[in-house]
N, C-alpha and C positions, 0 to 999 in steps of 0.2 A: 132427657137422657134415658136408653134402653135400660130395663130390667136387669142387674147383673145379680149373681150371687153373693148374698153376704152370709158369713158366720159369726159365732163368735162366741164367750166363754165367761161367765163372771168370774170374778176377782177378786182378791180382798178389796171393801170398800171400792169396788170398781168393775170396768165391764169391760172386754178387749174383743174388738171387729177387725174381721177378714175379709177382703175384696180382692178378688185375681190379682191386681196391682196394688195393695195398698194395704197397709196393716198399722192400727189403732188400739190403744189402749187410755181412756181416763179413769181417771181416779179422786174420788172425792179424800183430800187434806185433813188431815187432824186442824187445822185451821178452819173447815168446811170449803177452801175454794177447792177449784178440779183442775188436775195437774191432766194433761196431754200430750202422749209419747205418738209421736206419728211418724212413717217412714213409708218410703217404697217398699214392693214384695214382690219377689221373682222365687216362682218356683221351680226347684231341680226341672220338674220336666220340661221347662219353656229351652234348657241346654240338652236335656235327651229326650225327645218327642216319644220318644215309644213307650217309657212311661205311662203317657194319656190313653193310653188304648186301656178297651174296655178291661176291667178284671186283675189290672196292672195297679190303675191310676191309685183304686183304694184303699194299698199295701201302702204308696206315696202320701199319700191324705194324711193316713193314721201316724207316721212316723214325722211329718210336717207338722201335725195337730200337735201331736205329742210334743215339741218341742217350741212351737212359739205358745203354749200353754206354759207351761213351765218357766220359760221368760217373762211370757206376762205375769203371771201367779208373782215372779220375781220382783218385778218391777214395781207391782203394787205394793209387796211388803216392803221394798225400800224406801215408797213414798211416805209408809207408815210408819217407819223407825225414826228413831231421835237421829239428830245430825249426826252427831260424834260417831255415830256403829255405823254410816253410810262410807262404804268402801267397793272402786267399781271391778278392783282386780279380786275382790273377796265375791262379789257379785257374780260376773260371769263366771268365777270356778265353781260358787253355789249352784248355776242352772243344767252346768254337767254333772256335779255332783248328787243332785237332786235325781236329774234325771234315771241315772244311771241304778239307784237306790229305788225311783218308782216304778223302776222296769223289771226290776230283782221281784220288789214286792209281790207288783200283779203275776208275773209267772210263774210265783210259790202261789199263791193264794188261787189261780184258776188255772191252773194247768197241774201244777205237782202234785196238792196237797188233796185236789179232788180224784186224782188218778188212785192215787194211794189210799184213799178216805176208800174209795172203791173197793178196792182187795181187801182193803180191812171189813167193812160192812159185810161183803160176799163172803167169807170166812166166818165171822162169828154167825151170818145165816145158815153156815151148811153147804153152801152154793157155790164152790168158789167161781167166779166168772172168769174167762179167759180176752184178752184184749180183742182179742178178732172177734168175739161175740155182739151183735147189735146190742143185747142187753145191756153190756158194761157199758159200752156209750149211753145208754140210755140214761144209767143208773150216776156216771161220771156226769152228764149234765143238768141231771135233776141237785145235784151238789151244786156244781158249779154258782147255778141258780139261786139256791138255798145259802151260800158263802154270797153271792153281789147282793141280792136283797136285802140280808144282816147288815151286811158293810153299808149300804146306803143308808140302813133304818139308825143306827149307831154313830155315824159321825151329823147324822140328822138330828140329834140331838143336844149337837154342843154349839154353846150360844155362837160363838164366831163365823159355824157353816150356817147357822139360821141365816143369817146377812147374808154370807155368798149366795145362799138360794132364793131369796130375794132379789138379790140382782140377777140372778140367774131370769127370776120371772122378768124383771125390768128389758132383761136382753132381749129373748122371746118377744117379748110384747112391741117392740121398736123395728122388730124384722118383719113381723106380721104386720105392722102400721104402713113399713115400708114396702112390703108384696102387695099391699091392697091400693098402692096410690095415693095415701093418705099424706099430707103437711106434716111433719113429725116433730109438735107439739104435742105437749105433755098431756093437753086436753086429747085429742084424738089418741094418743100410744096408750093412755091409758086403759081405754075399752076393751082391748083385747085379750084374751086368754093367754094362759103363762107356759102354757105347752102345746110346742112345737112339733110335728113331725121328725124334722133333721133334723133334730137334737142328739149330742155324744152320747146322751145316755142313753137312749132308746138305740142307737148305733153301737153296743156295748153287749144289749142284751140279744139285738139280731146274730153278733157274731158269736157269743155262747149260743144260740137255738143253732145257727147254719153249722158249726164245731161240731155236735151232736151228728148231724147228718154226714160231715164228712168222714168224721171218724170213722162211723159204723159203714161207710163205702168202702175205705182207704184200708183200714189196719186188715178184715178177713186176710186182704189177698199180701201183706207185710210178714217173710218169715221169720222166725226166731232165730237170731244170731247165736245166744248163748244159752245152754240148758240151766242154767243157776235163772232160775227166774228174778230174783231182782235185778240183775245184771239185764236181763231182757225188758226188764219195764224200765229200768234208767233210758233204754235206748230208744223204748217206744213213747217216754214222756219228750227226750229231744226232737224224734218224729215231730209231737204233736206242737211243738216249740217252734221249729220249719217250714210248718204246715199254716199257721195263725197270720204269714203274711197272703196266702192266695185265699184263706180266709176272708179276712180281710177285705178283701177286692173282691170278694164273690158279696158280703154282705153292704157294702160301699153300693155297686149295682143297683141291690134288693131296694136301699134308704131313696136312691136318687128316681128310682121310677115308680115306688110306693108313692113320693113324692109328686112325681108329675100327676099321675094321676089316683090324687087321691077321694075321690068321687065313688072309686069303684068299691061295691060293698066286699068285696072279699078281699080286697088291700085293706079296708077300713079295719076287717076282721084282723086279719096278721099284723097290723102295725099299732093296734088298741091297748094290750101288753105297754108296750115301751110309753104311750100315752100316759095310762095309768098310774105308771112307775114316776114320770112325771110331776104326780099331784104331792110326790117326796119331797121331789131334789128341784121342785120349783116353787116358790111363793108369794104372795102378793107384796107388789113392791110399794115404798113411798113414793109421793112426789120427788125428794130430792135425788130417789134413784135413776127415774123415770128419766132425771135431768141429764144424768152422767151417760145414762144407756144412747139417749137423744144425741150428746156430743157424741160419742163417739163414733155411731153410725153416719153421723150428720159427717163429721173428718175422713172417713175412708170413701164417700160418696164425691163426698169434692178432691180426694185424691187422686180416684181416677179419673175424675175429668182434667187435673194438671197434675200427674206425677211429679216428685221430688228428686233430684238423686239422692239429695242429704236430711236425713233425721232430724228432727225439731221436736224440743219438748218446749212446751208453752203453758200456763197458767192462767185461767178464767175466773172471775168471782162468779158467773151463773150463765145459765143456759144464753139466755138475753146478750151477756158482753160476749160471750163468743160469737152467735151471728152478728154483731156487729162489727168482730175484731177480724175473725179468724175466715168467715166465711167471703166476707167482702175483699178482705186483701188477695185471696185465691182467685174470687171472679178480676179485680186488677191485673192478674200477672197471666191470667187466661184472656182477657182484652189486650195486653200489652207483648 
């Protein structure tokens, strides 16, 4: 089978993988066996093509990302709960609720609160900075920065995201296994490094640097609607709120051809940052991670070779019974 793209995302106690056609999440049991959510994946743009086009697709990504993450984050933590609090109408209204709450958050926390952190800094310096000035962009991103690095060094520190970053390396390490050709046993996934190029996070802090530069493009030539300056920064913070999906897709671009060719030393240079940041929000995982990350890459590989139309969750006691159970019965219905 050709090369396709995979991603994907740690989880509570678990790892969840993306393939053009197929989407996978396992999860190791409070029992230790690993529970397996697998389905088909069609994305919006396979119904509106123009979508896919360049600069487009990456506004699609991030808001797709955004929400089978969210599901799966979900679905793990229902694996994780006692029976009795397992509820699937409390469930899917938790993953819009959720959603809708993690969307609020990041747009106060990198958009708003760093606009305003802005006027307030340029004020008590003496300076006030005006939005059309490069500087404020400047000065609005070195925040921005300075807010995601805390935020990652801070929930980096409570024991429960120790494990999702762990799996987070497990993940990594099983895409890499699996770009390089390799059998993807635990003996071979394991050699690998725990950070990825395409990784969300290093795709997080490209579009904070690329926001920098747009800004200080965009806003000079944005005039001022109302002379009450706060009434004019409310409107130029929604600007920059409207702005964050062609964002988006300009730094979606930057990830996927840093990526093709990453060889080149001045891509090595611009994409080292996000590397770095990496050695955070990823960490060395166990064997029995290794195992979960393994199912579930192993599930979305053999989904696109015989897609599903209907959803199947399945339970494994180990890497082992699932190629024997789950992997064999798929090559059956692909012979038959």
């Amino acid at each position: 089978m050709n090369k396709i793209n995979v991603g994907g995302q740690a989880v509570i106690e678990g790892v969840m993988m993306r393939s053009p056609r197929a989407f996978a999440i396992a999860v190791r049991r409070p029992d230790n066996r690993i529970e397996l959510s697998i389905r088909k994946w069609v994305s919006i743009w396979e119904k509106l093509r123009f979508l896919r086009l360049p600069f487009m697709r990456g506004s699609v990504v991030l808001l797709e990302t955004l929400f089978n993450g969210i599901s799966a984050l979900n679905f793990s933590a229902k694996v994780n709960m006692p029976e009795e609090n397992k509820d699937k109408k409390q469930s899917d209204m938790a993953i819009i609720l959720t959603m809708i709450i993690a969307f609020g958050i990041g747009l106060f926390l990198f958009v708003v609160l760093p606009h305003y952190l802005t006027i307030f800094f340029s004020n008590i310096a003496g300076n006030e900075l005006d939005v059309s000035s490069v500087m404020f962009h400047i000065v609005d991103g070195i925040i921005k920065v300075g807010i995601f690095l805390l935020y990652i060094y801070l929930i980096s520190q409570m024991k429960d995201i120790k494990r999702v970053f762990m799996y987070h390396g497990a993940e990594h390490k099983s895409i890499f296994a699996y770009e390089n050709g390799e059998d993807l046993t635990i003996e071979n996934v394991r050699k690998y490094i725990t950070y990825h190029p395409r990784c969300g996070t290093s795709f997080l802090l490209i579009v904070i640097l690329v926001s920098i530069f747009v800004f200080a493009v965009i806003f000079p030539f944005v005039p001022k609607i109302f002379t009450n300056k706060w009434l004019n920064n409310a409107i130029m913070v929604l600007i920059k709120i409207i702005l964050l999906l062609p964002i988006a897709g300009i730094s979606y671009e930057f990830l996927k051809f840093s990526s093709k060719y990453q060889g080149n030393i001045i891509l090595k240079m611009l994409i080292y940052p996000g590397l770095l940041l990496q050695r955070i929000t990823t960490r060395p995982p166990t064997e029995d991670m290794l195992e979960v990350a393994i199912i579930s890459i192993l599930a979305v590989l053999k989904e696109e070779e015989n897609p599903q139309d209907h959803a199947r969750i399945m339970t494994f006691d180990s890497l082992e019974d699932f190629k024997s159970r789950y992997l064999i019965l798929q090559t059956d219905a692909v012979d038959h």
